[in-house]
C-alpha positions, 0 to 999 in steps of 0.5 A: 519505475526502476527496480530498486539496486540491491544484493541479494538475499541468501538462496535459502532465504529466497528460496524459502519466500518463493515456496511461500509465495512471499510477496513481500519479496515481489521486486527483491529478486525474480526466479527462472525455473529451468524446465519450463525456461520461465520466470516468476515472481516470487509470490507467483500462485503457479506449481513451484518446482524443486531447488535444483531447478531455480536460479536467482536473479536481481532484475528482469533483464538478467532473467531475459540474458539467461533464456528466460522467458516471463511467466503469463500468470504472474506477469513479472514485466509489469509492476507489482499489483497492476490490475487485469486490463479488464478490471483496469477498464471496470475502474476507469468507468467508475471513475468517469461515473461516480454514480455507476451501480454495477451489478453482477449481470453487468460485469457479465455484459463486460465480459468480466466473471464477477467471482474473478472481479470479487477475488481480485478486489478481495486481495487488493482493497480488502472488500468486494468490488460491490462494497467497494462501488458502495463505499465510493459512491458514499464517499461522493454522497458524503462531500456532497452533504458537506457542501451544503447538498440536500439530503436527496439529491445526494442520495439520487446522485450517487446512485441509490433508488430510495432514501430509506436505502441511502440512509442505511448505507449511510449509517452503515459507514459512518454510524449516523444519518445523513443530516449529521453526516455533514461533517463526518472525518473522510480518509480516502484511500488509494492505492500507488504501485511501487517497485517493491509492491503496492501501497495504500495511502489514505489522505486526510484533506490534503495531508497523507495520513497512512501509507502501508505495503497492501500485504502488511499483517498489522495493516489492519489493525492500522486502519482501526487505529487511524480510525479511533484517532480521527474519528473517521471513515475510509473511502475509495478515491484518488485525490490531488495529495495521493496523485502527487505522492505517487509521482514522489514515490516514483522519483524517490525510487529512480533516485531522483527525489531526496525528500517528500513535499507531499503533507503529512499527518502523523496521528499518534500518541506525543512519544509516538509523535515526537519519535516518528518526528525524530525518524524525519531527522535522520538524512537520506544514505545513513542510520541510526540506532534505536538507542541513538534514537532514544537519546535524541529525545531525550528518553536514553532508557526508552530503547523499546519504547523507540522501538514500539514506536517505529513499529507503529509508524502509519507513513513507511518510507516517507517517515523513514522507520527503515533508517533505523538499525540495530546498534551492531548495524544488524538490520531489525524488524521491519512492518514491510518485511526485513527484505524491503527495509534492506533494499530500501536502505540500498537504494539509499546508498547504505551499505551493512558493515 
């Protein structure tokens, strides 16, 4: 993935987001501390030094042509929320079992701290990595019910002990029991790295339902509101639309890809949905203001209303709420953060009047 080309925040901006660990900045730009010869991230957990002991730099090459030299902790060579190699292991198994039931002592055995593997799961998929195993192996109970599967053998075959124990996680994610869980509405949930941080994205069947920055303050209250729309549960798992959608992201950030094929399902409100509909209109390098964009709907006094509407948006950069600019051409709030919306909008080739 290349980072996204860009100009730079101010210093006081970037120095601000480095103090407060930011990491909504995480591939806006990197800091070289000059005592230690370091670069960092800027969401990076290590001591941050004093203003006059940081520089700035764009890209990692630029650090490295500086004599810096790249920080152990944060890992600012790799992409943004690339797992540990040994929690990147622990999710191949689990991939290649879906069944697998991992307690504590078996992190042990694989020579992973289980408070380390809850803290990360903690940060990255909202839940410990227990809760996540569980919500996977549901997830696979689930599409077994829904296929006409016996009640045991989807219990036994994704790893639960007894039924009366299978029934209760089962009631637990999706408020019923198991012979009416056949037909339960399954979002399932992934995360893609980007340059400008990791995503999640939830797909529903085939079409994308959510794509979000994992570090989004709303991003939960999000998630219950896709959950009362469709009436759904959310599940751990890569699917064929999530694996398709990453490699979209990763030629729409190179600059190869103009626009997404991947489905989408825009679950909103009609005025949401036809605004966000209008969002698709705009082409790939422009903008449009809130106002041009109420007009266009036909609603020209409804500027906020518009504007609630972006604000809402589940489906960030395919459904392009970062297009939309204040009338002065003054970049406006953005659910992602306002650094993003601006490298976003310059990787487009836009340029601020």
């Amino acid at each position: 993935m290349t980072p996204p080309r860009h100009h730079l925040p101010d210093v006081a901006e970037m120095y601000r987001a480095f103090l407060e660990r930011d990491s909504r900045y995480d591939g806006i730009f990197l800091t070289g501390v000059t005592t230690t010869g370091i670069f960092c991230r800027p969401s990076c957990p290590a001591r941050k030094p004093a203003r006059e002991n940081v520089r700035f730099f764009a890209t990692a090459a630029a650090a490295e042509a500086g004599g810096f030299r790249a920080c152990l902790r944060c890992r600012p060579l790799d992409p943004a929320g690339l797992p540990p190699e040994g929690i990147r292991r622990l999710v191949e198994a689990c991939d290649a079992n879906p069944a697998l039931r991992l307690r504590d002592r078996d992190l042990r055995a694989r020579g992973l701290d289980p408070a380390t593997v809850r803290r990360w799961f903690r940060r990255h998929h909202g839940v410990t990595f227990h809760a996540w195993q569980r919500a996977r192996r549901l997830g696979g109970a689930i599409a077994e019910l829904g296929r006409g599967g016996g009640i045991t053998g989807a219990a036994f075959g994704s790893g639960y002990d007894s039924l009366s124990g299978f029934t209760d996680a089962l009631r637990k994610l999706t408020g019923r029991p198991p012979s009416a869980s056949r037909d339960a509405v399954v979002v399932h949930v992934d995360r893609i790295l980007t340059p400008l941080g990791p995503m999640v994205a939830g797909v529903l069947g085939e079409a994308v339902c959510l794509l979000e920055f994992t570090d989004r303050r709303m991003l939960p209250t999000q998630l219950r509101t896709l959950e009362d729309r469709l009436g759904c549960v959310f599940v751990p798992g890569e699917t064929p639309a999530s694996r398709k959608l990453a490699l979209e992201l990763d030629a729409w950030f190179d600059g190869d890809l103009q626009g997404f094929s991947t489905p989408i399902r825009m679950a909103g409100t009609p005025f949401q949905e036809a605004a966000w509909a209008e969002l698709l209109r705009i082409p790939r390098g422009t903008t449009r203001s809130y106002a041009e964009q109420a007009a266009a709907l036909g609603r020209p006094s409804a500027v906020r209303a518009v504007a609630r509407a972006n604000g809402a948006n589940r489906i960030a950069i395919v459904v392009p709420c970062h297009r939309v600019v204040g009338s002065d051409g003054r970049l406006r709030g953005y659910g992602g953060g306002v650094a993003r919306k601006r490298a976003l909008l310059a990787l487009e080739g836009w340029e601020a009047p």
